[in-house]
C-alpha positions, 0 to 999 in steps of 0.5 A: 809647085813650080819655082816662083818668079821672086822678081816678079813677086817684087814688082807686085808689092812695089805696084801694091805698096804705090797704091797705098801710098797714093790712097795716104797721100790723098787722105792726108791731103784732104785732112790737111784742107780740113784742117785748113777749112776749120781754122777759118772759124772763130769757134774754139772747137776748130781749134781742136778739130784743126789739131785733131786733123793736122795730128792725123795727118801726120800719123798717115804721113809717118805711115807713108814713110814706112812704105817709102821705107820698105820700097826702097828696102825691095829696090835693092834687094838683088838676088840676096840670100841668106840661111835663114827667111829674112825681109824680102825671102819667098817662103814655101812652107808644107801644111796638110800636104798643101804648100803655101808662099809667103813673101816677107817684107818690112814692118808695116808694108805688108798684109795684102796677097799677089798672084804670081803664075796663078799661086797666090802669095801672102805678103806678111810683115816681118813684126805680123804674127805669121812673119814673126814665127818664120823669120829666122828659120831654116828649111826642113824646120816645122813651125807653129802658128795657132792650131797649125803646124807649117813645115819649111819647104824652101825659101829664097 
């Protein structure tokens, strides 16, 4: 496999990660008219309903602020690289002969995959139960995730 493109790679999650937040910010605002909707009611189960949205609301805009979080993280990224995968390395492991990409981002930003020169990248969360077994390791490391056993090819 070729060397991949880790700036293109960045772009990408950052264009996933705005259309995310577009789609949260939509829903929080059309709870938020809900909420506003069942106030004007007399009956005390709008009381609850405008808790209820105005609760939700809020865990979407928390949700929101994650992934403000973790664009920013990208943004500044630069050309950073460490010994060990990290938030924001690409690693290429070795399964059955196949190499995979994944690219590491913060807690609750990823989840999704980019196609970057035809190579499908899973994008994984550091916190995900993927993210979690290859942070921290070194290249030439072999890692267990379920039934599979990667091998850490590169990562940058």
């Amino acid at each position: 496999m070729k060397p991949l493109n880790k700036q293109k790679i960045i772009n990408l999650v950052l264009q996933e990660l705005d259309k995310k937040k577009l789609e949260l910010n939509k829903s929080v605002e059309d709870l938020r008219k809900s909420a506003s909707e069942s106030s004007k009611s007399m009956e005390s189960w709008s009381d609850s309903s405008r808790t209820q949205f105005n609760m939700m609301a809020g865990a979407l805009n928390r949700e929101v602020a994650t992934l403000d979080s973790a664009a920013s993280f990208l943004k500044n990224l630069g050309g950073k690289s460490g010994l060990t995968a990290a938030p924001g390395s690409l690693v290429v492991v070795k399964e059955s002969g196949k190499e995979k990409s994944f690219f590491l981002v913060p807690e609750g930003s990823g989840g999704f995959t980019v196609k970057v020169d035809g190579i499908e990248v899973l994008v994984v969360a550091l916190t995900s139960p993927i993210g979690d077994i290859l942070s921290d390791k070194r290249i030439g490391e072999t890692v267990a995730f379920n039934e599979l056993s990667f091998e850490i090819v590169s990562f940058e």
